[in-house]
N, C-alpha and C positions, 0 to 999 in steps of 0.2 A: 504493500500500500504506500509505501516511500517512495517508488521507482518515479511516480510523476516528478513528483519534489524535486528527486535526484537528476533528474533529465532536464527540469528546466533550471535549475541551480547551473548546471553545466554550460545549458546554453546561454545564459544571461554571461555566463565569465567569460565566455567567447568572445559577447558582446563585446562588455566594456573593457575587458583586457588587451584582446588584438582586432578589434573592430570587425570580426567576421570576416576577415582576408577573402574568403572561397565564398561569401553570398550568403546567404541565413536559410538557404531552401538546403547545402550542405551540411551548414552549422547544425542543423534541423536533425540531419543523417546522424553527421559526428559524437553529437550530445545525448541521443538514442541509443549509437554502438557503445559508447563509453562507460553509461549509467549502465547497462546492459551487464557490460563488463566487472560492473563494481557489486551490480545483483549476483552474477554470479560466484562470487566470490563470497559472500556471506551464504548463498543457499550451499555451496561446499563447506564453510565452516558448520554447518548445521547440521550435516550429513557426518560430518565426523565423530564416531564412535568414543563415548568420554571426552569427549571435548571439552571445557570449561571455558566458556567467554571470557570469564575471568582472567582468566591466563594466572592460576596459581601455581601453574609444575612447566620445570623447564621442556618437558614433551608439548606442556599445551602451547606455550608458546613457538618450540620450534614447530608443530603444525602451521600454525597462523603466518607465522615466515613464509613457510614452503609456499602454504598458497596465495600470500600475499605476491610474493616475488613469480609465482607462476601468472597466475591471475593478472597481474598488470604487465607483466609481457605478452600475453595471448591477445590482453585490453586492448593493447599500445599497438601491438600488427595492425588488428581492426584498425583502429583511427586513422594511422599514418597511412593505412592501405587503402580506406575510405578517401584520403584527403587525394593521394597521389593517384587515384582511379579517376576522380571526378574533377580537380583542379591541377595538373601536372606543371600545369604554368607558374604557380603558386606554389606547391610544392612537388619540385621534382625530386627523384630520388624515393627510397626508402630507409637502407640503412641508417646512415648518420642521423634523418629525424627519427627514427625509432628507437634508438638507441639514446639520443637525449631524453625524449618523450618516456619511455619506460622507467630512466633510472630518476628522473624527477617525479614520476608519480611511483614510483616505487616508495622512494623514500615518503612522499606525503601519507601515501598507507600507513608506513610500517610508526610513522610520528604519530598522525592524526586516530587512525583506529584503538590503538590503549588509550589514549584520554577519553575516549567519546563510550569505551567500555567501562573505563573506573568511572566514568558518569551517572553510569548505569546501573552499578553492583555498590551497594551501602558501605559494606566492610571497606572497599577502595576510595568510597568517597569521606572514610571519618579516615582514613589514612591520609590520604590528599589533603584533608581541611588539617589535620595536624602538622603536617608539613608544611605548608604556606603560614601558617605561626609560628613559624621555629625561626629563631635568629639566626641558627645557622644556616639555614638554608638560604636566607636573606645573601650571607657570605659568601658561600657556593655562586651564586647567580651573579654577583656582582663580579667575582674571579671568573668566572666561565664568560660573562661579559667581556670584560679587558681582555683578556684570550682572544674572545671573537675579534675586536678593535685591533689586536696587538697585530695577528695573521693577515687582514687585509689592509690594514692603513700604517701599523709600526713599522713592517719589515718589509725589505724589498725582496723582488722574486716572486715567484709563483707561490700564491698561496698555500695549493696542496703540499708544495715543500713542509710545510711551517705545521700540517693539519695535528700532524703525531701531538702539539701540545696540548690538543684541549681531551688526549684519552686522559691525564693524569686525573683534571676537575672530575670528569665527567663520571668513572672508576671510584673518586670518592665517593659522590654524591650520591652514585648507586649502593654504594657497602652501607653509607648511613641513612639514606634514605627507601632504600626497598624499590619496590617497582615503580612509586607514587617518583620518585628523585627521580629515576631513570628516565622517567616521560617527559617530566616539568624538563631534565636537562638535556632531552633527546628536541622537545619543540621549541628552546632558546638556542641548540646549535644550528638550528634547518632557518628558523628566523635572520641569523646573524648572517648565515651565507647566502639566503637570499639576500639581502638587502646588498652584503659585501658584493657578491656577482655582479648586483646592479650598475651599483657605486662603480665595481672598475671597468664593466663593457664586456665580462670575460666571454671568450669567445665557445665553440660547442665544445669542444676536443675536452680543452681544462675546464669546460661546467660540467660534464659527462664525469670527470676524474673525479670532480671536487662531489658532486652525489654519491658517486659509490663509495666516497671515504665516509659520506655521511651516515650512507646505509651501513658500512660496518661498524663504525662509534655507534648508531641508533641501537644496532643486535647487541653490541658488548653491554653496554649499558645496563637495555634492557635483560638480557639473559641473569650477569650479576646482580639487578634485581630483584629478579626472580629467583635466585637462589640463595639469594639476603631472606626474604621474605619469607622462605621453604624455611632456610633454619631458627628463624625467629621462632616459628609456627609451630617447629618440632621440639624446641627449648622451653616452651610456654605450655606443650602438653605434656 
């Protein structure tokens, strides 16, 4: 019953973000194949046998990986193959756009879907609200901030040169904060590099590099919080 939602959410971003390039009777296709893509990605999660939304055991989460990362690759052919069937003028080619296209919505799965499940599941959301009142966490954010700042504006060179510094924050912030840390600092490093990309113009090759480091920081993070959480869980019974 979401799937409307989801299809015009899609197409409205198309809108106002790149002004519908390919005509809006495409965007119309594209934002259909997409939402599609994203349906079926939850109706597999549903099908999974012991599966926990939640994502309380490092199995449940490596499932949601798998089909996260499967799922927006099979997504991402779609669209790009939709765009380059119907607009070739606009976008020619396939690989290079699918290959950006997958590893940036890759990553926004694997950031966006734990927030929007500890949304959902009580236990995650008094963990979540006790985290966002912790001072330290305040600390954590502002460190992993200047990190963000340090990599694209302190230091010269290629930023992915520079990425390895934010696993140290980010590795804390999971050991002391559990899965609730891991997300809060998995959607302040996806924020930072957006914004950082923007700021320098970077081109597809090094945004394609700079996603896939983001997606492995997003899994370490999240994985160590997940198995923060396990032994909390097993300590406390």
């Amino acid at each position: 019953h979401l799937l409307p939602g989801v299809t015009a959410t899609v197409f409205l971003a198309d809108v106002l973000i790149r002004a519908a390039p390919a005509g809006y009777a495409v965007t119309v296709l594209t934002a259909v194949t997409l939402s599609a893509a994203y349906a079926a990605i939850a109706w597999a999660l549903r099908l999974l046998p012991r599966f926990d939304p939640g994502l309380r055991s490092a199995r449940d989460l490596a499932l949601f990986a798998a089909v996260a990362l499967a799922g927006t690759a099979a997504g991402g052919a779609l669209f790009v193959g939709v765009l380059a069937a119907t607009a070739p003028a606009v976008f020619p080619g396939f690989l290079e756009p699918w290959l950006r296209f997958w590893t940036g919505d890759a990553v926004g799965v694997l950031v966006t879907a734990p927030l929007l499940l500890v949304a959902a599941d009580a236990e995650r959301r008094r963990a979540f609200g006790a985290l966002l009142r912790s001072g330290e966490a305040l600390v954590q954010l502002v460190v992993l901030s200047a990190l963000l700042w340090l990599i694209f504006a302190g230091l010269p060179g290629n930023p992915a040169g520079h990425f390895y510094l934010l696993f140290i924050p980010v590795i804390w912030i999971a050991l002391r904060g559990g899965m609730a840390g891991a997300i809060v600092a998995a959607a302040t490093v996806q924020i930072g590099v957006v914004l950082g990309m923007h700021s320098l113009g970077v081109d597809w090759l090094p945004a394609v590099e700079l996603q896939a480091l983001v997606a492995a920081l997003t899994l370490t993070g999240l994985f160590l919080g997940t198995i923060t959480d396990e032994r909390s869980r097993a300590e406390q019974s």
